[in-house]
N, CA, C and O atoms as a Tripos MOL2 file, in Angstrom:
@<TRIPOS>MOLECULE
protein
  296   295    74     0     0
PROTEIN
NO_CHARGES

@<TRIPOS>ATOM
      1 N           9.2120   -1.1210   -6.7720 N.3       1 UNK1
      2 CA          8.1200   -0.3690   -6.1820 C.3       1 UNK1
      3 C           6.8150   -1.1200   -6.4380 C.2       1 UNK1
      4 O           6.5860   -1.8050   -7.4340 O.2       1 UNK1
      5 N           5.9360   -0.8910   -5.3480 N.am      2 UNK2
      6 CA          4.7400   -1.7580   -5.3550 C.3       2 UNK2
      7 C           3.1800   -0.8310   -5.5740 C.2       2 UNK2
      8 O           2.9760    0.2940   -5.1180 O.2       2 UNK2
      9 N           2.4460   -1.4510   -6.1870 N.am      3 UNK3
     10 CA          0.9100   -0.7200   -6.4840 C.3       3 UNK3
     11 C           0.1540   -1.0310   -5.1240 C.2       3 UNK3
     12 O          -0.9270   -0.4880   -4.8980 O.2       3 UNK3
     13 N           0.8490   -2.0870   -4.0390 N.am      4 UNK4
     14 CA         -0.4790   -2.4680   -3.4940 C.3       4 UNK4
     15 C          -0.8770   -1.3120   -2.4260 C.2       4 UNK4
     16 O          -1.4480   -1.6520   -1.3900 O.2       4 UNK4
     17 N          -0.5600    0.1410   -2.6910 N.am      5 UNK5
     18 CA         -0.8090    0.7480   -1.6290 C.3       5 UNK5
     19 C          -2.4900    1.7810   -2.8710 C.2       5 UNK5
     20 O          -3.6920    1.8580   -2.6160 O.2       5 UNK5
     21 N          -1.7680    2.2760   -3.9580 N.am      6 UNK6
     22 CA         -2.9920    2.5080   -4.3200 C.3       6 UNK6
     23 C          -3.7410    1.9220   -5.2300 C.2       6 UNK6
     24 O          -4.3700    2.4450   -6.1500 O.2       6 UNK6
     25 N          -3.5900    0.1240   -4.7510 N.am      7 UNK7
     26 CA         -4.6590   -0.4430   -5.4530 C.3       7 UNK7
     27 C          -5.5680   -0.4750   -4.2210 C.2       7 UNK7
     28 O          -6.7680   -0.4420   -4.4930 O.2       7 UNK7
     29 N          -5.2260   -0.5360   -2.8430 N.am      8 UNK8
     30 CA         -5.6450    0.1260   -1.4610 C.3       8 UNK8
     31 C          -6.8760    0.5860   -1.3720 C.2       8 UNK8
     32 O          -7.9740    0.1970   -0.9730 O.2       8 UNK8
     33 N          -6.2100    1.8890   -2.0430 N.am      9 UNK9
     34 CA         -6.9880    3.5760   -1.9890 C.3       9 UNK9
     35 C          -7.8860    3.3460   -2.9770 C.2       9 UNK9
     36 O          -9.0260    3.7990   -2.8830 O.2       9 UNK9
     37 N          -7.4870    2.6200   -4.0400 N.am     10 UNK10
     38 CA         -8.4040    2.1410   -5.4800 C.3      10 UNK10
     39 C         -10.1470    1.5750   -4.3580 C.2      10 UNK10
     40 O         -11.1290    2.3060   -4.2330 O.2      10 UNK10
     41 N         -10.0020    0.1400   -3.7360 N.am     11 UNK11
     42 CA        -11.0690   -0.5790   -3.1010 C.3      11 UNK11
     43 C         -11.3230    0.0220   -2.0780 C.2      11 UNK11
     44 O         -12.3580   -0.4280   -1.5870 O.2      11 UNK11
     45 N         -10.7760    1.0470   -1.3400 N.am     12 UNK12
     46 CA        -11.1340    1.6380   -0.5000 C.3      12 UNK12
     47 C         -12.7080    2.7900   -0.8410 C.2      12 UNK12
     48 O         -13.7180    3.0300   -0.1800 O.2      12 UNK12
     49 N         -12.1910    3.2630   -2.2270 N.am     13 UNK13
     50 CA        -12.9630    4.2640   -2.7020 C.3      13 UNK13
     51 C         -13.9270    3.6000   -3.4690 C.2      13 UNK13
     52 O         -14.5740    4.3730   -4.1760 O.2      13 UNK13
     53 N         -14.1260    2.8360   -3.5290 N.am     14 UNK14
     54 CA        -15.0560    2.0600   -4.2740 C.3      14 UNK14
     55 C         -15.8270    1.2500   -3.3280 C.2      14 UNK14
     56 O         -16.9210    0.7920   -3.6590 O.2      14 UNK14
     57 N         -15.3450    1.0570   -2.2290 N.am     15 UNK15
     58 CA        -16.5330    0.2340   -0.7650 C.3      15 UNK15
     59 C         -17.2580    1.6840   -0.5370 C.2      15 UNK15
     60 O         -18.4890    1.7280   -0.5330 O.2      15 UNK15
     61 N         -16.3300    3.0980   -0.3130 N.am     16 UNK16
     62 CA        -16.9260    3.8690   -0.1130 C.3      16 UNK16
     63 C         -18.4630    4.2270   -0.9910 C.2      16 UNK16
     64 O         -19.6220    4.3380   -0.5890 O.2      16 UNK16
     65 N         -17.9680    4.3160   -2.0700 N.am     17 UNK17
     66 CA        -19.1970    4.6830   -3.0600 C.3      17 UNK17
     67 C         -20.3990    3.9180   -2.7390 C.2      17 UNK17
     68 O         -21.5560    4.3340   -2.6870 O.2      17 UNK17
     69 N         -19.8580    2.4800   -2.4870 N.am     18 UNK18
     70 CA        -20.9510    1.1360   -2.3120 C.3      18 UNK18
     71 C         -21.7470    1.5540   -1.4930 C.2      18 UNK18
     72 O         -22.9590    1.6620   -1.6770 O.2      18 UNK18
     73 N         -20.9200    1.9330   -0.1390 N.am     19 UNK19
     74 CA        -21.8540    2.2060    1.0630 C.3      19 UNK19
     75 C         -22.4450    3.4720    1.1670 C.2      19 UNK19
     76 O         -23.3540    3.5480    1.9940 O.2      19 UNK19
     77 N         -22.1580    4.4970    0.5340 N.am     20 UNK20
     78 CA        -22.9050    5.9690   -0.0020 C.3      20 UNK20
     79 C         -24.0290    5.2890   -0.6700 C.2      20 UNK20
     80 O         -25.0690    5.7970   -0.2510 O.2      20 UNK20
     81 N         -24.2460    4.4530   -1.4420 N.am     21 UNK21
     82 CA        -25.5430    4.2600   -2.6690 C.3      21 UNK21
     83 C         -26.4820    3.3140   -1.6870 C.2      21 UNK21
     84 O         -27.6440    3.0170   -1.9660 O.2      21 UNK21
     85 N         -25.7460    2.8650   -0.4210 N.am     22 UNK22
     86 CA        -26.8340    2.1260    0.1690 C.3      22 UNK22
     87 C         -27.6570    2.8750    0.9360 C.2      22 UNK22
     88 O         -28.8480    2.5660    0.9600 O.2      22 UNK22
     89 N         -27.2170    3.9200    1.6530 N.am     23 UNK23
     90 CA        -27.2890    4.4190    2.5860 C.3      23 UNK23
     91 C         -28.4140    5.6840    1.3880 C.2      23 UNK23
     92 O         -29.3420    6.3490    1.8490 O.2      23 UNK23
     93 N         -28.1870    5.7010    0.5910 N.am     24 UNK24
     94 CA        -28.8140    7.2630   -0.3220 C.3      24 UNK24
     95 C         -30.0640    5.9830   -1.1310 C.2      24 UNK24
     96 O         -30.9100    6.6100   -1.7670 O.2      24 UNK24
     97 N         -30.2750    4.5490   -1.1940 N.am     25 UNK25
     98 CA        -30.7370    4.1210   -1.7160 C.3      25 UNK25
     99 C         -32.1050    3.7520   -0.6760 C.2      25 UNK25
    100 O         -33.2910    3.5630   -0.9480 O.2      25 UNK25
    101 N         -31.3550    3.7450    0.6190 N.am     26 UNK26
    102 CA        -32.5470    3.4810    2.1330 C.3      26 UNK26
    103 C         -32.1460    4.3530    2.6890 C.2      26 UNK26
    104 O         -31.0280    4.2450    3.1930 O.2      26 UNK26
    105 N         -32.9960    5.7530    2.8490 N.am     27 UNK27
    106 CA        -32.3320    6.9360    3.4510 C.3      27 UNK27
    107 C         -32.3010    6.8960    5.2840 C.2      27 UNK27
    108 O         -31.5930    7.4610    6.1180 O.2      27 UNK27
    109 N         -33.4830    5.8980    5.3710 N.am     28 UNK28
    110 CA        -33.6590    5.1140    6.6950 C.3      28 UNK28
    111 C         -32.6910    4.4110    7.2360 C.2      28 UNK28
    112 O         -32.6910    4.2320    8.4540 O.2      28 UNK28
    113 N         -31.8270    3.9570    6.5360 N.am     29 UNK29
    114 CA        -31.0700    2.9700    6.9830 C.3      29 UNK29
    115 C         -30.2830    3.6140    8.3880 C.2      29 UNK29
    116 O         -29.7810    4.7160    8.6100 O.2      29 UNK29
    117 N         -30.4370    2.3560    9.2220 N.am     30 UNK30
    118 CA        -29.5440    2.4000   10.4960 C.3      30 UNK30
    119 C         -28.5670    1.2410   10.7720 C.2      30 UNK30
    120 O         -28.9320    0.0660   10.8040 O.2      30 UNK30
    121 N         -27.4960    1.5870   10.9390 N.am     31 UNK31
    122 CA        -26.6700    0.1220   10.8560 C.3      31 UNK31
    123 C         -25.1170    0.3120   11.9290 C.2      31 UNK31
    124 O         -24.1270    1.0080   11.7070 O.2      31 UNK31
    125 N         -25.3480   -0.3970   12.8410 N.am     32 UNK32
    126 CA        -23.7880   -0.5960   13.7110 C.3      32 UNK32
    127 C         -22.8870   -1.2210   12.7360 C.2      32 UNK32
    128 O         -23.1730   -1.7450   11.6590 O.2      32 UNK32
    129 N         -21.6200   -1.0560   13.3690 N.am     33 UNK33
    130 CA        -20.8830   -1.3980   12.3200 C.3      33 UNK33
    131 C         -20.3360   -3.5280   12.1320 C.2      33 UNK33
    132 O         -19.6790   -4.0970   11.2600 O.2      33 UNK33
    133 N         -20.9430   -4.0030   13.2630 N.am     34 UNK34
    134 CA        -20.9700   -5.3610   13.2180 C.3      34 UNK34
    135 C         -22.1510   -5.7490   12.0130 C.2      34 UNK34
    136 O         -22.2660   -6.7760   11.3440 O.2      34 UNK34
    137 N         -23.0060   -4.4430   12.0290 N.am     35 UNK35
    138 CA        -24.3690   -5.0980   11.5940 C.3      35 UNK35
    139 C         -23.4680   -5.0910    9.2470 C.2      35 UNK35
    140 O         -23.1390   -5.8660    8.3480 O.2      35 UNK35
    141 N         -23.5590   -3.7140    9.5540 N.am     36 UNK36
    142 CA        -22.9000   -3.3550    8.3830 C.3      36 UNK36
    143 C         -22.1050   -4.3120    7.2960 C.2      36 UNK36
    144 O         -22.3650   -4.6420    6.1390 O.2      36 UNK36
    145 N         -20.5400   -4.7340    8.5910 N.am     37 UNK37
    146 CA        -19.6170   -5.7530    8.1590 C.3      37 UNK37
    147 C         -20.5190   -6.9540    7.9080 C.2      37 UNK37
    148 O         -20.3990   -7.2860    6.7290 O.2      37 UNK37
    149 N         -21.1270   -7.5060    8.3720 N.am     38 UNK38
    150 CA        -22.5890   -8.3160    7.6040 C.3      38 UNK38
    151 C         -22.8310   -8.3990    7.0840 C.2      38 UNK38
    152 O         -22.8890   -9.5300    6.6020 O.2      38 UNK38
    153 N         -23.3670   -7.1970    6.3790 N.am     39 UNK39
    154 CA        -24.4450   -6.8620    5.4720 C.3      39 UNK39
    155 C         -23.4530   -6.7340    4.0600 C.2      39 UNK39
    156 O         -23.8020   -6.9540    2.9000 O.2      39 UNK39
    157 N         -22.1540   -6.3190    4.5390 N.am     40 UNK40
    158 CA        -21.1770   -5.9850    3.4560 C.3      40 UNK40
    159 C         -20.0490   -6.8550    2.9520 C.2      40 UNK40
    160 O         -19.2050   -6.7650    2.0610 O.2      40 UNK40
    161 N         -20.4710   -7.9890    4.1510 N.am     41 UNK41
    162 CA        -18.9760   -9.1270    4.0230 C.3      41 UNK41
    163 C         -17.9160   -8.4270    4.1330 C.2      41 UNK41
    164 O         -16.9620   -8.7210    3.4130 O.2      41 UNK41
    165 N         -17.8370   -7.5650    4.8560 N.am     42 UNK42
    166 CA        -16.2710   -7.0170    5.2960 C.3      42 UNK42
    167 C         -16.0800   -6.9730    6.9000 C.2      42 UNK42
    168 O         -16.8610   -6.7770    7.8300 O.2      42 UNK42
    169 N         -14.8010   -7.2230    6.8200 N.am     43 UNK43
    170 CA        -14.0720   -6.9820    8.2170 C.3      43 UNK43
    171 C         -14.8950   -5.7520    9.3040 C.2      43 UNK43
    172 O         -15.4400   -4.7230    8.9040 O.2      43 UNK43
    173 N         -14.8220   -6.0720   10.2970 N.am     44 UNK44
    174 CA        -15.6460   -4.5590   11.3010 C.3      44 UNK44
    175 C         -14.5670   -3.6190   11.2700 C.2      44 UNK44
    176 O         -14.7730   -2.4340   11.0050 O.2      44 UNK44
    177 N         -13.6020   -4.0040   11.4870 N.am     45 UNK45
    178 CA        -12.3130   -2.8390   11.7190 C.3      45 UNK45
    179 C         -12.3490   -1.9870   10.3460 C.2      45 UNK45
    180 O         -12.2250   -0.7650   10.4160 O.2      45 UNK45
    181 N         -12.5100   -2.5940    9.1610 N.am     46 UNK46
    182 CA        -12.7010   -2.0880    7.7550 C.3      46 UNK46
    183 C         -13.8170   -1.6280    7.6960 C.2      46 UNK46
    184 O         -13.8190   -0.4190    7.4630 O.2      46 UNK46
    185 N         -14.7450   -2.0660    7.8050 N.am     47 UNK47
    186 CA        -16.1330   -1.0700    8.0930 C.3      47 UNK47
    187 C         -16.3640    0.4000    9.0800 C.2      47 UNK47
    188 O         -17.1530    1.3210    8.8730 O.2      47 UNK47
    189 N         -15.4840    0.2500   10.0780 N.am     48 UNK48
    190 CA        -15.7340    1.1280   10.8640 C.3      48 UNK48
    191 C         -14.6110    2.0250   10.1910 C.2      48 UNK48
    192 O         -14.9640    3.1470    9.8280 O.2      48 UNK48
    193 N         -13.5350    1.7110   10.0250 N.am     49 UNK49
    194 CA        -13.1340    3.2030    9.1760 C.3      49 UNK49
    195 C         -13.4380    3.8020    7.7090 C.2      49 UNK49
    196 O         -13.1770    4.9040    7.2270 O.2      49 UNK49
    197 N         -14.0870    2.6640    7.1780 N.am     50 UNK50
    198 CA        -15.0510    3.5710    5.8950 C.3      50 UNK50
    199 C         -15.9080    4.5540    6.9940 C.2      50 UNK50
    200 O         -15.7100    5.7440    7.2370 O.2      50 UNK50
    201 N         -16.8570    3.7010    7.5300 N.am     51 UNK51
    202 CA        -17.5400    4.6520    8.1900 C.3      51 UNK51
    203 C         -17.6190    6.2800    8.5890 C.2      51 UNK51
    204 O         -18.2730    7.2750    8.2780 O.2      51 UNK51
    205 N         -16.3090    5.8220    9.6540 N.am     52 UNK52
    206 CA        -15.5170    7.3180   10.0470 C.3      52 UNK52
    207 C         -15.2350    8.0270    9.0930 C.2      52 UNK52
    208 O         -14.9910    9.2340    9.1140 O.2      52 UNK52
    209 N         -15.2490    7.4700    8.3960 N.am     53 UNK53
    210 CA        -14.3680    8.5810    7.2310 C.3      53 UNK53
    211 C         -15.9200    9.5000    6.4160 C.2      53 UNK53
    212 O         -15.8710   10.6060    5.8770 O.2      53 UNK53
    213 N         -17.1580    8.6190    6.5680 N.am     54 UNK54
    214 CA        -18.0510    9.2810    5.9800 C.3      54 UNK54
    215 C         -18.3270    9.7590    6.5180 C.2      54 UNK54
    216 O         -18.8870   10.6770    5.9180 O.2      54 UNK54
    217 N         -18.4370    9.9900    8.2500 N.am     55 UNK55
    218 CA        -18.8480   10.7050    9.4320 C.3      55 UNK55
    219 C         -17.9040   12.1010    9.3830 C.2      55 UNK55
    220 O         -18.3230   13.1290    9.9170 O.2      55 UNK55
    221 N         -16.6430   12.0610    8.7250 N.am     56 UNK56
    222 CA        -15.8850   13.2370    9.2050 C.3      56 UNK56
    223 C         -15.7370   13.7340    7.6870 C.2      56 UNK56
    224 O         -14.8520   14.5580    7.4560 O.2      56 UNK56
    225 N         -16.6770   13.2140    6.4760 N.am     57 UNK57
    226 CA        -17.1210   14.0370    5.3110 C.3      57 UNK57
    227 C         -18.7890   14.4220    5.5180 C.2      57 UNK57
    228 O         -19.2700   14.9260    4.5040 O.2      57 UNK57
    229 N         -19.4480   14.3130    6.3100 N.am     58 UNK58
    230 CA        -20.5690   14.5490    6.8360 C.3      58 UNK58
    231 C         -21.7550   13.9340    6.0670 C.2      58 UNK58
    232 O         -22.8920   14.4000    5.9980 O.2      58 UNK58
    233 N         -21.4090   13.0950    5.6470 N.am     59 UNK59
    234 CA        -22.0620   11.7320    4.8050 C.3      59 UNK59
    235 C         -23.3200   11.3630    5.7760 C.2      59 UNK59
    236 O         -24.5140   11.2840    5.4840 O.2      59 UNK59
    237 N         -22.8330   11.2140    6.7070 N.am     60 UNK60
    238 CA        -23.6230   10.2240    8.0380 C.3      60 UNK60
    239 C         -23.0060   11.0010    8.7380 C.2      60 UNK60
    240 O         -22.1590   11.8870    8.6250 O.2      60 UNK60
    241 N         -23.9640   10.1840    9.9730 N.am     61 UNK61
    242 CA        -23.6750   10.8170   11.5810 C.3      61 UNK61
    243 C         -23.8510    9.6550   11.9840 C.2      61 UNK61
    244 O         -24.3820    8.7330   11.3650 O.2      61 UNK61
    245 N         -23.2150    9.6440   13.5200 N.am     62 UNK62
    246 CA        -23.3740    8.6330   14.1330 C.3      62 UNK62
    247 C         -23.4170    8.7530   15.5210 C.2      62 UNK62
    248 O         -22.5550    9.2140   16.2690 O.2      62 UNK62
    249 N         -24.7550    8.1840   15.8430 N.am     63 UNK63
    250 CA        -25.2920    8.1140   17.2870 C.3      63 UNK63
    251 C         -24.4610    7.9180   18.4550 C.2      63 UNK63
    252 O         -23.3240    7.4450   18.4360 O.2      63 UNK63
    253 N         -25.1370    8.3360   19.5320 N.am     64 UNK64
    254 CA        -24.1700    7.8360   20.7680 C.3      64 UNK64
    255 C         -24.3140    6.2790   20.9400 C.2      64 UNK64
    256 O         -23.3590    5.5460   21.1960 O.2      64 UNK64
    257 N         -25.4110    5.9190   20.7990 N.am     65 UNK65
    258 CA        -25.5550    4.4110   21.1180 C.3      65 UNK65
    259 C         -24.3980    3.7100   19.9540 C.2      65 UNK65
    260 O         -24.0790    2.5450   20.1910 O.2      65 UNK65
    261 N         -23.8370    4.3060   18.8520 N.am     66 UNK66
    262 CA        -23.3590    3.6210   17.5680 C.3      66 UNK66
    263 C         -23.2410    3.2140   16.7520 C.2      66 UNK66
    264 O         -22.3160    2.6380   16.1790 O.2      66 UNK66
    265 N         -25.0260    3.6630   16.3780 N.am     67 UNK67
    266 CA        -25.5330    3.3750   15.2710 C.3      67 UNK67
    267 C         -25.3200    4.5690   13.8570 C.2      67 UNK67
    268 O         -25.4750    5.7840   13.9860 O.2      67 UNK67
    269 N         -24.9700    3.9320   12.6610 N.am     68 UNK68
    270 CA        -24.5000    5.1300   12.0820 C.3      68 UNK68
    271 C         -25.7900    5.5170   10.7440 C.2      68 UNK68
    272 O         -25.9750    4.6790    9.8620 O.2      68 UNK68
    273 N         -26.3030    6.3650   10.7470 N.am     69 UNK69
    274 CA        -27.2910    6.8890    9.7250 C.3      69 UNK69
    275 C         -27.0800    7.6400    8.7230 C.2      69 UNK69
    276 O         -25.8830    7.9260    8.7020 O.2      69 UNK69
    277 N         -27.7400    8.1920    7.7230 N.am     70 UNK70
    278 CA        -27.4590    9.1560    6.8370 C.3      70 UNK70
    279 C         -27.5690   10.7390    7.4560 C.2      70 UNK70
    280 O         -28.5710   10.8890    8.1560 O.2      70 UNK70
    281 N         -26.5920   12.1070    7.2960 N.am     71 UNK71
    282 CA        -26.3900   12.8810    7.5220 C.3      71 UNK71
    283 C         -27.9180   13.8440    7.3110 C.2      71 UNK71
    284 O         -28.4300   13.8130    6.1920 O.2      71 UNK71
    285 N         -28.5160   14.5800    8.2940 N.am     72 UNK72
    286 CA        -30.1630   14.8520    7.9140 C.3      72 UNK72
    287 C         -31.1230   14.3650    7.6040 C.2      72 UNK72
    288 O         -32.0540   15.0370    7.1580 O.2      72 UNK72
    289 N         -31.2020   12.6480    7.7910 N.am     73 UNK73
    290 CA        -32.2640   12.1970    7.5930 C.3      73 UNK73
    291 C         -33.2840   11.7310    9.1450 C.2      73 UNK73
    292 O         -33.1290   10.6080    9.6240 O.2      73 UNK73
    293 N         -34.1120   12.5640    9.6780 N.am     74 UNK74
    294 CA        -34.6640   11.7300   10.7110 C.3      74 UNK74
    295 C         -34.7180   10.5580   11.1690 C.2      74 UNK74
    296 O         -35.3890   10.3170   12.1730 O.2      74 UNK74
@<TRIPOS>BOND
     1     1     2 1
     2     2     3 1
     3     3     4 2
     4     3     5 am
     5     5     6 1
     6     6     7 1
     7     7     8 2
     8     7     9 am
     9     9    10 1
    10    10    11 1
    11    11    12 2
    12    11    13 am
    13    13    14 1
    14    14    15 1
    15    15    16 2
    16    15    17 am
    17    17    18 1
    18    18    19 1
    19    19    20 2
    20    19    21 am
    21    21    22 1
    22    22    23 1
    23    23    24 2
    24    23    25 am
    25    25    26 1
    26    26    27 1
    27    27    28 2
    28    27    29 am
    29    29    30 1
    30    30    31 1
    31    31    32 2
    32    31    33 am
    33    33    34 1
    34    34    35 1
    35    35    36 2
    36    35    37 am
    37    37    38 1
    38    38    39 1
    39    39    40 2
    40    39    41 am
    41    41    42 1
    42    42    43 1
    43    43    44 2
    44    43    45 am
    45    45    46 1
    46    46    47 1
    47    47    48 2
    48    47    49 am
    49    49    50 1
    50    50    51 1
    51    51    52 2
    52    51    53 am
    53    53    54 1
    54    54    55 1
    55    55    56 2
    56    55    57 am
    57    57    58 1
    58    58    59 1
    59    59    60 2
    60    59    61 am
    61    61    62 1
    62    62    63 1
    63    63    64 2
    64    63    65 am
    65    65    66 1
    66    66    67 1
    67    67    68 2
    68    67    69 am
    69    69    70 1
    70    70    71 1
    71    71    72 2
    72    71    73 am
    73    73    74 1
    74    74    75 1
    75    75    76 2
    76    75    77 am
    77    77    78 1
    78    78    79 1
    79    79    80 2
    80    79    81 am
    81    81    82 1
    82    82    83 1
    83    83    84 2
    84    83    85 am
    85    85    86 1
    86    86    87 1
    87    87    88 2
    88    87    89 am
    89    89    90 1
    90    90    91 1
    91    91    92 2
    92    91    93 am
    93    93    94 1
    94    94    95 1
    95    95    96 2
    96    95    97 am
    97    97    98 1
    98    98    99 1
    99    99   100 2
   100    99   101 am
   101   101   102 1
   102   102   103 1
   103   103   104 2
   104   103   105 am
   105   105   106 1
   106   106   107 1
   107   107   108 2
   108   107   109 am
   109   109   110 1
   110   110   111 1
   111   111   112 2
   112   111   113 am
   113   113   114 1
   114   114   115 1
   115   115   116 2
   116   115   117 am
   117   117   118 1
   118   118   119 1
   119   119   120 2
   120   119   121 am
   121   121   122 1
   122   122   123 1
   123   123   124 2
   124   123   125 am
   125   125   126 1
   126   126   127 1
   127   127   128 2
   128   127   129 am
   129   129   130 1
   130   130   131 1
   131   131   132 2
   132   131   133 am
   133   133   134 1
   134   134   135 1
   135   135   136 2
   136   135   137 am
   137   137   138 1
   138   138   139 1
   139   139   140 2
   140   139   141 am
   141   141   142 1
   142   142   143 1
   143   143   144 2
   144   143   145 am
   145   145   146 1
   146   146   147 1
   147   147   148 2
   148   147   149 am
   149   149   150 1
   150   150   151 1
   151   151   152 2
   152   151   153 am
   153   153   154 1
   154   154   155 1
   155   155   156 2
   156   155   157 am
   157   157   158 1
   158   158   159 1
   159   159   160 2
   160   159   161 am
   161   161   162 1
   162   162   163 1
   163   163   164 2
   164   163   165 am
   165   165   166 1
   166   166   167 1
   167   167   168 2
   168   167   169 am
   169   169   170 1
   170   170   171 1
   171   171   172 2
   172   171   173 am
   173   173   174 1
   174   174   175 1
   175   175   176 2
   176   175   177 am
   177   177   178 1
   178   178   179 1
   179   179   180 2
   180   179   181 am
   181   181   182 1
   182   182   183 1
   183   183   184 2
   184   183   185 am
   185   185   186 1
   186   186   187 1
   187   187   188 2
   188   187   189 am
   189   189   190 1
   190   190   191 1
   191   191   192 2
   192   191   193 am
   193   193   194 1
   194   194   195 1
   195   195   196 2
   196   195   197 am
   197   197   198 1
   198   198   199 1
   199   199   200 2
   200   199   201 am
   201   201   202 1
   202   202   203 1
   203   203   204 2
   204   203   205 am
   205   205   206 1
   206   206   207 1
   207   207   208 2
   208   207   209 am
   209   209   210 1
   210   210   211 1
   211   211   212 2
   212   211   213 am
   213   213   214 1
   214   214   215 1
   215   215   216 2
   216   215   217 am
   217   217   218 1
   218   218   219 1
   219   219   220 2
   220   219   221 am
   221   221   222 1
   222   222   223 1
   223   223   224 2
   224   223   225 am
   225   225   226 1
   226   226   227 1
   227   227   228 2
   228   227   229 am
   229   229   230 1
   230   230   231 1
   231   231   232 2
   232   231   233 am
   233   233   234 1
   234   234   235 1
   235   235   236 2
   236   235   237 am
   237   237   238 1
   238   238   239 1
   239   239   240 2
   240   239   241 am
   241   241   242 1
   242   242   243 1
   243   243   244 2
   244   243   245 am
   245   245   246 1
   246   246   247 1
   247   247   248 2
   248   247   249 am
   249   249   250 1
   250   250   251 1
   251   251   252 2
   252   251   253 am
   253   253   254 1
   254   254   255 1
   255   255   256 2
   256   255   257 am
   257   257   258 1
   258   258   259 1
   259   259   260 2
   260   259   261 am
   261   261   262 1
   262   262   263 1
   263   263   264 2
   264   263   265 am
   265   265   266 1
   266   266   267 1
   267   267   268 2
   268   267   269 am
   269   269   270 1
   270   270   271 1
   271   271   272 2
   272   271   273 am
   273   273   274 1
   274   274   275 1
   275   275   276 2
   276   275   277 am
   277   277   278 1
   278   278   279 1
   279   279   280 2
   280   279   281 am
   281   281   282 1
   282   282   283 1
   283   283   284 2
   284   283   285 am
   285   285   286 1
   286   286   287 1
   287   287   288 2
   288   287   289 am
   289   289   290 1
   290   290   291 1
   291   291   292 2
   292   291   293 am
   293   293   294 1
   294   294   295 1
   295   295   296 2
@<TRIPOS>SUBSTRUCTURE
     1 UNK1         2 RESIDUE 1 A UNK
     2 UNK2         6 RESIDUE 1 A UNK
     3 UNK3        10 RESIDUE 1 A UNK
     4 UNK4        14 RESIDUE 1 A UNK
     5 UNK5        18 RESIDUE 1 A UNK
     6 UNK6        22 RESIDUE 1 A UNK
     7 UNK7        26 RESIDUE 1 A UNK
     8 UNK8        30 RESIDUE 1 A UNK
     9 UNK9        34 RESIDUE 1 A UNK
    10 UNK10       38 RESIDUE 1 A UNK
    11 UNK11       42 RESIDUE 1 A UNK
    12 UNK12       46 RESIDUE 1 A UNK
    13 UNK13       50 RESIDUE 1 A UNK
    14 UNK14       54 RESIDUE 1 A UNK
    15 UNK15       58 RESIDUE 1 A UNK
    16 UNK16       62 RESIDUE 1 A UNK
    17 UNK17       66 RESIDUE 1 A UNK
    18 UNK18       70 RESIDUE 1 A UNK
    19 UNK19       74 RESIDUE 1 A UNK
    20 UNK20       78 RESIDUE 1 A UNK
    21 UNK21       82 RESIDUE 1 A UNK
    22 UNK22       86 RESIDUE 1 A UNK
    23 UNK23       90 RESIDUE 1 A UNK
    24 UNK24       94 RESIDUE 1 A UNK
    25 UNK25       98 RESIDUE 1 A UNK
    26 UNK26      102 RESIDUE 1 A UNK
    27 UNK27      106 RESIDUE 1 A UNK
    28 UNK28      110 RESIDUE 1 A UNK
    29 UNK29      114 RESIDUE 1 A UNK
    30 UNK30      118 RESIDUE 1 A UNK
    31 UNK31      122 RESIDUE 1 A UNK
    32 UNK32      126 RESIDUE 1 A UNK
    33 UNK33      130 RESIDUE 1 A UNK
    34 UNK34      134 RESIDUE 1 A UNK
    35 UNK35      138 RESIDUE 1 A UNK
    36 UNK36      142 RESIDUE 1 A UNK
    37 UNK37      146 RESIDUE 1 A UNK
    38 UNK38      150 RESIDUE 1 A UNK
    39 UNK39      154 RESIDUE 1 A UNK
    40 UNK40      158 RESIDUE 1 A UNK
    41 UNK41      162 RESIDUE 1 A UNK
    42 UNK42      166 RESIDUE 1 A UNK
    43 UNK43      170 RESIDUE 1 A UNK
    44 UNK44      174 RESIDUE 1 A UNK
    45 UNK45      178 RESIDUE 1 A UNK
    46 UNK46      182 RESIDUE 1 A UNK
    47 UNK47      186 RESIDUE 1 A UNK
    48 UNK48      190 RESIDUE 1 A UNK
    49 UNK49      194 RESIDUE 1 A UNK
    50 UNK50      198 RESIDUE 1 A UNK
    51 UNK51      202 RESIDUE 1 A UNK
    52 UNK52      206 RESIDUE 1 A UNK
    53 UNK53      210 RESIDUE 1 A UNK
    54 UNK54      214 RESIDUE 1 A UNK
    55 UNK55      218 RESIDUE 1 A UNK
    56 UNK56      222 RESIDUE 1 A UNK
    57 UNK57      226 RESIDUE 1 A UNK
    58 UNK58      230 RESIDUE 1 A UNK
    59 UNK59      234 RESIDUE 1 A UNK
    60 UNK60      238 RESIDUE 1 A UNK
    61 UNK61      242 RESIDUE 1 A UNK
    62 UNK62      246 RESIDUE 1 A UNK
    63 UNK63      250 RESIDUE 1 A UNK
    64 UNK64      254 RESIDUE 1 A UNK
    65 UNK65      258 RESIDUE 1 A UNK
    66 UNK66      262 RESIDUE 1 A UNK
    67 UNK67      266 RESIDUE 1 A UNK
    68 UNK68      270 RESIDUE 1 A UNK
    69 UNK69      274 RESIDUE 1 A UNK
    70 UNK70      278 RESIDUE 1 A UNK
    71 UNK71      282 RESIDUE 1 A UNK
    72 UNK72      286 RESIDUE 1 A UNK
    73 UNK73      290 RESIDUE 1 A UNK
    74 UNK74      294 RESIDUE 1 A UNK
């Protein structure tokens, strides 16, 4: 039997946190998810489902154009 599924869930939850403290650190922040994977040195496909996942814990919202922001911040 193998760990590499929740050593996974381990870096998964820990990009998460990363990108919660950025986003709560620049409450301004606006970022597509090409811009993000950039900014984060990660994959877009990996960025965009951290993302989602903060969008459907109501972390952030995210625009029609696709830009994703912090949840109540103008």
């Amino acid at each position: 039997m193998t760990d590499a599924p929740a050593h996974r869930i381990d870096t998964h939850d820990a990009l998460l946190h990363r990108i919660r403290g950025e986003f709560v650190e620049m409450p301004g922040l606006l970022l597509t998810p090409p811009q993000a994977a950039r900014l984060w040195h990660l994959d877009v496909h990996l960025v965009t489902s951290l993302l989602g996942r903060l969008v459907e814990s109501r972390f952030l919202d995210r625009r029609p154009n696709g830009v994703y922001r912090r949840a109540g911040v103008p």
